[in-house]
N, C-alpha and C positions, 0 to 999 in steps of 0.2 A: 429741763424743767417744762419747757412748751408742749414735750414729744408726753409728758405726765397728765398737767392739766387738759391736754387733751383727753386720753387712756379715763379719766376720771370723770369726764364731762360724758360721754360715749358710756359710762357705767350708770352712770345717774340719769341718760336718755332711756337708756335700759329697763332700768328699777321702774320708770312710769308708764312705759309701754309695756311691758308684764305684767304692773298693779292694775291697768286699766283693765287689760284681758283679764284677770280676776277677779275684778268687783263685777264687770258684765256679765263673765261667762260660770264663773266656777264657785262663787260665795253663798248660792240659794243652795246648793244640791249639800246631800247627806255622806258623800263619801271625804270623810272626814282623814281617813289614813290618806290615801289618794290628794285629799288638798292638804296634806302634812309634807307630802313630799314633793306637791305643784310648788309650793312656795321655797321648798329649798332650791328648788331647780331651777325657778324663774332668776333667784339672787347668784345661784353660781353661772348662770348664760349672759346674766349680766355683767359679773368679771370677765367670761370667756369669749364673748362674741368680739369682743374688742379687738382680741390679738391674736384671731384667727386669721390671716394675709394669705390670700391668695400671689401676692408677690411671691413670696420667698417656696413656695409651691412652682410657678410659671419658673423661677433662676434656675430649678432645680432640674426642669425638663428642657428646657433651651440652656442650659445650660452657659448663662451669661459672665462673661468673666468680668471683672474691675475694670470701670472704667478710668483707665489710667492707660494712657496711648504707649509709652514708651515703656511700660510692664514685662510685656509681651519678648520684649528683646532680650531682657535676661532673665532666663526662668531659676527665679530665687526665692526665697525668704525676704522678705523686702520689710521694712521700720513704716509701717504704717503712722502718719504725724496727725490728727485730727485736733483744731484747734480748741482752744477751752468758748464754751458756750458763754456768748453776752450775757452781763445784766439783766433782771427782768427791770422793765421800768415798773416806776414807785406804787403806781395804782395796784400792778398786780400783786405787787410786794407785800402792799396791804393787805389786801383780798386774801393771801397765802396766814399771811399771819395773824388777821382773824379767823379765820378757818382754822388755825392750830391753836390759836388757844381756848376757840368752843369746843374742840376735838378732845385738849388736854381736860378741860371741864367735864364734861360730860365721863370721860376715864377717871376723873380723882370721886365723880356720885360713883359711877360703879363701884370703885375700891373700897368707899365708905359703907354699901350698901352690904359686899363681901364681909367686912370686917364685923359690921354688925350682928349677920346671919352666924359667924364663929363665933362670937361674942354671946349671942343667944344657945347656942349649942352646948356652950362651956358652960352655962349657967343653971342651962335644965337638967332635968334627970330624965337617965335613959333608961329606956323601954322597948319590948319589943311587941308586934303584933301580926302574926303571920310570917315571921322573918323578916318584916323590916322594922328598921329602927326609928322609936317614938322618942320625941325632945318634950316632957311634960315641966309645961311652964305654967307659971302661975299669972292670971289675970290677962290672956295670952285669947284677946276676944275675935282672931280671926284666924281660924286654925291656916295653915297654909305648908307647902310642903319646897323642898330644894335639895337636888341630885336624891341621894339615899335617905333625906332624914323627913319625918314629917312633924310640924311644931304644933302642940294642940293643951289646951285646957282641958280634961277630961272632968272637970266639978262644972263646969258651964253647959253639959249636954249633956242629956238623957240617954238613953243604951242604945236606944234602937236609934236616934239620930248619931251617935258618935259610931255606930256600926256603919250609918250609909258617910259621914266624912271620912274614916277611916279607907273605904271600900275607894272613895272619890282620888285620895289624896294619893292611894298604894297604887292607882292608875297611872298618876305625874311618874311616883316614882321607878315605876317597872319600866313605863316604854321611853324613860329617860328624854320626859319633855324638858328638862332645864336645860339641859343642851339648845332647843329650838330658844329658849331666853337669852342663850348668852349669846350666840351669832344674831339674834335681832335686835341686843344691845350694839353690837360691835358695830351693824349698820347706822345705829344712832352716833355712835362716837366717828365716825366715818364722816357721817354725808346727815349732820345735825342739821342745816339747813335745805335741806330737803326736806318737804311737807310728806311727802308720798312716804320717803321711809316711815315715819312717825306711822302714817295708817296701815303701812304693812306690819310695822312689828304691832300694831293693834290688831291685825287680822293673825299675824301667829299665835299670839295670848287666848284669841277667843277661841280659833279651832281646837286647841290643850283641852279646854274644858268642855270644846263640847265630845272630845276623844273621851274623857274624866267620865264624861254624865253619861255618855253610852255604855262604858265599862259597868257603872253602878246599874242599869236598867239589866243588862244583861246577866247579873247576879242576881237579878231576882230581887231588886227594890221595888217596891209600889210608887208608880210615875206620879201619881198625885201626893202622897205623904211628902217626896221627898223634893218636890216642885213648894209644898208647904212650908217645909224645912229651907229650902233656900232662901221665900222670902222673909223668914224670921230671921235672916241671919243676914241680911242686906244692908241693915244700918250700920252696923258697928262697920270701926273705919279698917283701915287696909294697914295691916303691919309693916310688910316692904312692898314696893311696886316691882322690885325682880325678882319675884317669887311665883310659884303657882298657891293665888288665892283662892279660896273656897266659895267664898261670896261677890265675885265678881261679873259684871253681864249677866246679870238675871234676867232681865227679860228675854234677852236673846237665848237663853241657853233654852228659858219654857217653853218658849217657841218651836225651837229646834225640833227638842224632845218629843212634843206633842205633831210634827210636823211629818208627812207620808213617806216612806223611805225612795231615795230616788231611784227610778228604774238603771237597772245594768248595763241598758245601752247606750245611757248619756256618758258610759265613760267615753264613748270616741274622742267629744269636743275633747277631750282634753290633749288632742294631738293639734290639736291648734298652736300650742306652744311651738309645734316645729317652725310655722311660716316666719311665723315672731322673731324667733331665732336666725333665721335664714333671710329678713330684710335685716337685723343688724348686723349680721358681719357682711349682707352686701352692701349696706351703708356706710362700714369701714372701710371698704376697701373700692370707693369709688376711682379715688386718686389711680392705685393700681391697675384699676380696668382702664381708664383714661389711658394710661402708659401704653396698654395693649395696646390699644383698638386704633390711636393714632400717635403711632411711630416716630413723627417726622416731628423736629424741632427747627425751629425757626433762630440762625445764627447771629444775624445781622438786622440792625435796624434801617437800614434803606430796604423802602417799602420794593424797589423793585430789584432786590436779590434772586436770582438764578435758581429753579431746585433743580438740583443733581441727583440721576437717579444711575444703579449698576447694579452688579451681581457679585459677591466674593464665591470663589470655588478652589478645592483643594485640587493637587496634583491628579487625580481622576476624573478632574470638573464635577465634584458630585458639592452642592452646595453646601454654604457654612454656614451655620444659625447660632447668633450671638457676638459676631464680631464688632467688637470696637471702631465706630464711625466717629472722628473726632477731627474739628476743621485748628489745622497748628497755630499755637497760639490763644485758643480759644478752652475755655473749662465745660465745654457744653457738647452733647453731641447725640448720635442714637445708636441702633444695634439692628442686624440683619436680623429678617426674620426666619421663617423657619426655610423658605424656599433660595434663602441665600441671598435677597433682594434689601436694598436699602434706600432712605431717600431721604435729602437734606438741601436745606434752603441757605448760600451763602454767596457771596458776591463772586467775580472771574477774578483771578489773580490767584484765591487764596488758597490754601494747599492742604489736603484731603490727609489723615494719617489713616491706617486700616493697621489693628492690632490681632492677634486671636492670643490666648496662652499657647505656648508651644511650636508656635510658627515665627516666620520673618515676618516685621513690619514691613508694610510698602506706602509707601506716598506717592500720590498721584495732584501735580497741579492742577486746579477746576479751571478752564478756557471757555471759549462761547460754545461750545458741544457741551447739550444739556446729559447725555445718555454717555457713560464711561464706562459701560462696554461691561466685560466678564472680566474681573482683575483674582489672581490666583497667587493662594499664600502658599509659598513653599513649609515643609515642616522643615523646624532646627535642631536639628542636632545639638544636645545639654547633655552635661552632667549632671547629678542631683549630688549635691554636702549633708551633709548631720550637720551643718553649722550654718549660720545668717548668711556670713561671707562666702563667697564661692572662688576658687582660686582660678585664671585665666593663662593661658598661654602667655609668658613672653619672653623674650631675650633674652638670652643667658650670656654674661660677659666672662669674660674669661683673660683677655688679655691685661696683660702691666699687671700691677698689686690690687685690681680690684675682685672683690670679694662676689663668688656667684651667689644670685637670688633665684630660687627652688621657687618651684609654683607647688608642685606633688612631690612628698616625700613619705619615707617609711612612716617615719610616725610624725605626723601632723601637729601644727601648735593646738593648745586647748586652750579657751577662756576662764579661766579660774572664778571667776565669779558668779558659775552658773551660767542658764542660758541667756545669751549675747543679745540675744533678739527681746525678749523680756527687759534685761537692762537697760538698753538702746532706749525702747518705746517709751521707761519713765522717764528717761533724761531728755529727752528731742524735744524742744520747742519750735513751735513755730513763730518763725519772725513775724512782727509787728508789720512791718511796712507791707511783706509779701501778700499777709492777711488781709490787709485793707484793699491791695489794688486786684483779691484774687489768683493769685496768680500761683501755679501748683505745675508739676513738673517731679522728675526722678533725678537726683543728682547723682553720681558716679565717683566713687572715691577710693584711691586704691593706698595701701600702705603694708610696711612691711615690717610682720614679728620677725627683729632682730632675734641673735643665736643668746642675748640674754634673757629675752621673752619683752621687751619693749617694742613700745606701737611707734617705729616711726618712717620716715619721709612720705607724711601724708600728701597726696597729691589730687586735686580734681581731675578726673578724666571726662567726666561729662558735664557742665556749666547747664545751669539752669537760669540761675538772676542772681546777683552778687547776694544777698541777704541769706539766701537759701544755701549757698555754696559755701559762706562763713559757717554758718549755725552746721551744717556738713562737717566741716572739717574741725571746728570748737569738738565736737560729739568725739569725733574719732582721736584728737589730740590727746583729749582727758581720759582716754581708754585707759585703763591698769593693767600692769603686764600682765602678759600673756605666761604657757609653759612652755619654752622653744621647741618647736621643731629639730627632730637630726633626723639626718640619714647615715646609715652603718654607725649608728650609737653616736654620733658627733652632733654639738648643735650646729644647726645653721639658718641662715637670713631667708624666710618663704614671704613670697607675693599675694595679698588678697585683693578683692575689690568689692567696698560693697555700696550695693544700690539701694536708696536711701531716697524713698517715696513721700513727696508734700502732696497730698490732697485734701477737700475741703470737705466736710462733710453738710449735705445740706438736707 
């Protein structure tokens, strides 16, 4: 919820620093189609700048794996556990749910606005004029038009004024400006408390008409008759406000009309939008470049903590970028950079884990030698499964009456309830206690589909913290059988292990 009201708040920074740029720069000039489609663009850069990340860009080239130290040891499918998100405290609670019920308000006027305009539809009679369709209503004093239909009193207007409404209204309807009404209603039911939406979707209403009054000039109206005709028609009141009305913004529209056309080379500013764009996703994504630029995390709170600084390199010493720096015991850590080099701040004693995917972990204890040298991850040798669990070498008993346990056999047990790893992830809770003191870790759990397809002698192989090693083992107890495993058509008892990841998400 915190990761939303932010995404929202970063949208509505948006919508102001856009509207600003186009009352300054772009609302005096004439290119009316051009600010038809400045204002759509300004509203979608302002959903998009947000969750444009250069983060998840930089993972992709350094190629950073999970920061999970002990991951790296078994390359698996692993039960991601991420805890359910706090509370919001009450103040914001409020804040949310006034914000939804002026949202659902402002949605139940549009619905009634909707209804009305069907309701007016159904009542008039239809006509057509040029190929579009006329709603001839009676007493119907502000002619106005919506999608295909245009609604007019034709005993209220004289021929040669209902030819230039006509002309005015068939403009709304052909370049399908109620569409620009309904996405600048949606901003009001949105972000109703934003002042600035209110005057953008004012600035969308007025460009329509003055797209409308260009259209009728350019058929060959008389700019004066029909500048006449608009102020006679300026009193009567307004039938719906989500429509395109015919008598609305009269001053500004004479204005316009009468106004010099703007030269062709003011279109550049209108590339000014790019910068705009290009401080809000670098606004977004300050945290991210922070992450970049300085590396190093600080482990320990005794001010005078040790930084250790080395190099990770592969069997050819050619360096590794992205390796898992993580001091044991601790949820915090960083990542080599690109030239293999790393550095972290933590006390003498405490003990360095170094992960990559695909290779052996190494652990190196930090002593008073600040510089730990070139440390080199071997790669591991894995098998990859079709399944969560991965099956492990071990011992096969054979002597007295007891029964051999198969690690790989012809045909493999299957999980009958679909995929294992999907299951797993809805059922795993994270303990309460572990949550509170942080504490995250990969527990290891091995257990065996008996030859009737039952989960059992679960057993931990790798101990994390008793809370996390129960809730492990609860997980795998309540498994539903399995379809046994045989080899040469016979069932039998196979071995899995699986590695079952608590991390925190922050």
């Amino acid at each position: 919820m915190d990761n939303f009201l932010h995404y929202m708040l970063q949208v509505n920074i948006g919508l102001v620093l856009f509207y600003i740029l186009y009352w300054l720069v772009f609302s005096r000039d004439t290119f009316f189609v051009l600010r038809r489609w400045c204002l759509f663009l300004m509203v979608l850069l302002s959903f998009l700048c947000p969750v444009l990340s250069f983060s998840a860009w930089w993972q992709e080239e350094a190629g950073w794996p999970t920061l999970v130290a002990e991951y790296a040891e078994f390359w698996a499918e692993t039960v991601p556990v991420i805890p359910e998100q706090p509370e919001l405290p009450f103040w914001q609670q409020l804040l949310v749910g006034i914000w939804g019920m002026g949202s659902l308000a402002f949605l139940g006027r549009m619905c009634w606005w909707l209804w009305k305009i069907c309701s007016l539809a159904r009542r008039g009679k239809k006509q057509y004029w040029q190929g579009v369709p006329l709603i001839v209503l009676d007493r119907c004093a502000a002619p106005f038009s919506f999608f295909q239909w245009i609604f007019v009193d034709p005993a209220l207007h004289g021929e040669k004024e209902l030819r230039e409404i006509l002309l005015h209204e068939s403009a709304h309807v052909r370049q399908w400006h109620s569409l620009d009404l309904l996405w600048g209603e949606g901003l009001v039911i949105l972000f109703w408390f934003n002042p600035v939406v209110w005057w953008l979707r004012k600035e969308i209403r007025q460009n329509l008409e003055f797209l409308a009054d260009e259209k009728v000039m350019t058929a060959g109206g008389d700019r004066k008759n029909y500048q006449y005709h608009l102020l006679r028609l300026s009193n009567p009141s307004i039938v719906l406000p989500f429509v395109n009305n015919f008598n609305v913004k009269i001053k500004k529209r004479i204005v316009m009309m009468n106004k010099k056309k703007t030269s062709r080379f003011a279109t550049m500013k209108y590339l000014l939008l790019l910068p705009v764009a290009g401080l809000l996703i670098l606004t977004g994504n300050l945290q991210a470049m922070a992450d970049l630029t300085f590396p190093e995390i600080s482990l320990s709170s005794d001010q005078h903590a040790q930084l250790y600084e080395g190099r990770i390199l592969d069997e050819q010493h050619r360096p590794l970028q992205g390796v898992s720096v993580v001091v044991k015991g601790q949820t915090q850590g960083t990542l080599t950079d690109r030239q293999g080099q790393f550095s972290i701040r933590t006390d003498s004693g405490n003990e360095l884990v170094f992960s990559y995917v695909g290779r052996k972990t190494v652990s190196v204890v930090c002593k008073d030698q600040s510089n730990l040298g070139d440390i080199v991850l071997a790669v591991q040798a894995v098998e990859l499964d079709e399944i969560v669990a991965i099956g492990y070498t071990a011992e096969q008993k054979n002597t007295g009456e007891e029964e051999e346990i198969f690690v790989v056999v012809e045909d493999m047990p299957e999980f009958v309830q679909g995929n294992l790893s999907h299951y797993l992830a809805q059922r795993l809770k994270y303990p309460a206690k572990a949550l509170e003191q942080g504490i995250t870790g990969q527990v290891l759990v091995s257990f065996v589909v008996d030859k009737t397809g039952k989960v059992t002698q679960p057993t931990i192989v790798r101990s994390v913290e008793k809370s996390l090693d129960q809730e492990a083992l609860r997980l795998v107890t309540e498994m539903p059988d399995w379809k046994p495993g045989k080899q040469r058509g016979v069932p039998v008892d196979v071995l899995y292990t699986l590695p079952i990841s608590f991390r925190l998400n922050k």
